[in-house]
VEXKOL-675913 format. One record per residue (C-alpha): residue number from 1; chain; x, y, z. Coordinates in pm, 1 decimal, m for minus. Layout:
<pts>
   num   cadena          X          Y          Z
   NUM        A          X          Y          Z
...
</pts>
This chain:
<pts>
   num   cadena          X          Y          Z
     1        A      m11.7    m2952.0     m599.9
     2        A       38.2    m2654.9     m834.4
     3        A      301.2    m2752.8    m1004.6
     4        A      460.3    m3063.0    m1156.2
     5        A      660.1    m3330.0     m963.2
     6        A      997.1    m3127.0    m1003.6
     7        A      834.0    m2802.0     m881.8
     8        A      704.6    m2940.5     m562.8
     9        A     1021.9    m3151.9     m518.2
    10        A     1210.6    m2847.8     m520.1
    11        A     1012.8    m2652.9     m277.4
    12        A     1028.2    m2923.2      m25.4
    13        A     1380.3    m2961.4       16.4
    14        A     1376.9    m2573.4       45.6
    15        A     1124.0    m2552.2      291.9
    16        A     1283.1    m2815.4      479.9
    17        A     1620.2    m2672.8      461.1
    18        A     1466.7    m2326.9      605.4
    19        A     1250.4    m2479.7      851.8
    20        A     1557.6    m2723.9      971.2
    21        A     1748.4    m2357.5     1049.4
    22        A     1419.6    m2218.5     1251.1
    23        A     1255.1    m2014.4      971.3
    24        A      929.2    m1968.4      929.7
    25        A      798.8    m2083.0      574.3
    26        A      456.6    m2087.5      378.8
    27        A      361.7    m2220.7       48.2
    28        A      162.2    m2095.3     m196.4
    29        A      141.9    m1732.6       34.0
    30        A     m151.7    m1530.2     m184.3
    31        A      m38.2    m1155.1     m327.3
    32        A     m336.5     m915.1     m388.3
    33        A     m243.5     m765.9     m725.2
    34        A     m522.1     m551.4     m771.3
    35        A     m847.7     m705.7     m906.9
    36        A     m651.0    m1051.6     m894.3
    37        A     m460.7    m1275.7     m655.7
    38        A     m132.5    m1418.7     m719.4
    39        A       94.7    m1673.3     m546.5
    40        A      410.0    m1703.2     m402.5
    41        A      568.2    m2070.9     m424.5
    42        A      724.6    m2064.8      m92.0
    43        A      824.0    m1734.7      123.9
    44        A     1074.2    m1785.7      397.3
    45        A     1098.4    m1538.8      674.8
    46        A     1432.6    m1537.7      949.4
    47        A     1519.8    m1194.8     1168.2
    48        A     1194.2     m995.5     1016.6
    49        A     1356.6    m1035.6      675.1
    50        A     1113.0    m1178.1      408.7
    51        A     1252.6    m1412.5      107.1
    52        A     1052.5    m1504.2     m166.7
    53        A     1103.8    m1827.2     m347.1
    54        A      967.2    m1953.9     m697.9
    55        A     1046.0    m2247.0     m876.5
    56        A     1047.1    m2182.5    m1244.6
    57        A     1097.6    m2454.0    m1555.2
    58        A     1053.1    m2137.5    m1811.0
    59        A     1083.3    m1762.1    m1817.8
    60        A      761.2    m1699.5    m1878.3
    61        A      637.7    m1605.4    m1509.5
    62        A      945.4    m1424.7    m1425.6
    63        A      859.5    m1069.3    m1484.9
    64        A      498.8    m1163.6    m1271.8
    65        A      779.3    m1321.5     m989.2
    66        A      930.4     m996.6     m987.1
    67        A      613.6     m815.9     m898.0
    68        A      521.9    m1062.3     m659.7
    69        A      781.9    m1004.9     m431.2
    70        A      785.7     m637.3     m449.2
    71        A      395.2     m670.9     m346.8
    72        A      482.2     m899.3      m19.8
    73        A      791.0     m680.8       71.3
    74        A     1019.3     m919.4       m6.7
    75        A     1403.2     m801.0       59.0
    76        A     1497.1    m1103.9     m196.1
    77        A     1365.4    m1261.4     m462.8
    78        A     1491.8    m1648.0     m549.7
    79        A     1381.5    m1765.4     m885.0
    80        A     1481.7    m2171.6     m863.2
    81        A     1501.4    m2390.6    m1140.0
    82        A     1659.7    m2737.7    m1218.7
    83        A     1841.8    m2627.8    m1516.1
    84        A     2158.3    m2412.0    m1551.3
    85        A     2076.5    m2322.4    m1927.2
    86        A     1742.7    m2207.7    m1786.2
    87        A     1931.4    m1959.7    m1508.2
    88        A     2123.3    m1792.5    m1800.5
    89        A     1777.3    m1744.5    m1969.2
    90        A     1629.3    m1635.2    m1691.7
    91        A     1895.3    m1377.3    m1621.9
    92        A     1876.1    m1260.2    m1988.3
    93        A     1520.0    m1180.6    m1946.1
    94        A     1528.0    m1009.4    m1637.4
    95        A     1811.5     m796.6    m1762.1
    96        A     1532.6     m609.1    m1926.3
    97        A     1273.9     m614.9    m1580.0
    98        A     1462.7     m530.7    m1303.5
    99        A     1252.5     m249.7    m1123.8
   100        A     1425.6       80.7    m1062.2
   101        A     1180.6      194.0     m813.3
   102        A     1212.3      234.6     m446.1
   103        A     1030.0     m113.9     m389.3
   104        A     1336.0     m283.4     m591.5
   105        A     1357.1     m669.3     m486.0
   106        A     1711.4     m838.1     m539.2
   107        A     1682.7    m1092.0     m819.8
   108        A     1879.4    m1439.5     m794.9
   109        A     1885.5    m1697.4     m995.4
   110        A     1974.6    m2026.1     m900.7
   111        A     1988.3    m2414.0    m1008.7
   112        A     1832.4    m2608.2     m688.9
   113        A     2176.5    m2710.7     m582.6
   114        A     2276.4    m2390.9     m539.8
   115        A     1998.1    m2269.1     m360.4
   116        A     2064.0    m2521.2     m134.0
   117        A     2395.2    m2445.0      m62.2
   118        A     2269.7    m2095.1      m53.9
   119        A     1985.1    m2174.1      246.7
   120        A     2243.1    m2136.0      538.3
   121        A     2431.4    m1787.7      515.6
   122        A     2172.9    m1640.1      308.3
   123        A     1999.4    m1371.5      535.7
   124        A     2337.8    m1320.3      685.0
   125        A     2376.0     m966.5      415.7
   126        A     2032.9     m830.9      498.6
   127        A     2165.0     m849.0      880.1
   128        A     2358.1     m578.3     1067.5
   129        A     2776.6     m659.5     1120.3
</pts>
């Protein structure tokens, strides 16, 4: 277990969710970063369309989440955390990341409850009308 009992809480009922709909999921999915490896907490892949989750409790990792997710291709990134206080935080840091490159990830940032409610429609955007 990486992180604390909250963390991995979180990223079960999110990988269940996902795999309940017929995703495939993998935790703890290792990004090359250069001379180090990084981790991603759970990514969820449906219709060739990668999702990247991470379940935060601070801002300090988010610009690193970011990066992450850009590395594995991600077309989303979800930054989860049990805490709305923390999600306006979390925006107001990443107000100042946000990549402008061609690699750009979309950002959200959601309480766990809204995630979940999230989990059913949410590759529905990335997929053609």
């Amino acid at each position: 277990m990486r992180g604390g009992v909250i963390h991995e809480r979180s990223l079960d009922l999110l990988d269940f969710r996902f795999a309940s709909l017929g995703a495939k999921t993998g935790r703890q999915v290792p990004v090359s970063l250069g001379r180090s490896t990084g981790y991603i907490d759970l990514v969820v892949e449906m219709e060739n369309i990668l999702l990247a989750i991470e379940a935060e409790r601070s801002r300090r990792r988010v610009e690193g989440d970011v990066i992450k997710a850009q590395t594995v291709g991600a077309a989303e990134l979800w930054i989860v955390t049990p805490q709305q206080m923390l999600v306006r935080r979390i925006r107001d840091t990443l107000g100042d990341v946000r990549p402008g490159n061609q690699n750009q990830v979309a950002v959200s940032v959601l309480t766990l409850g809204d995630a979940l409610q999230q989990v059913p429609n949410c590759f529905s955007r990335f997929l053609p009308s």
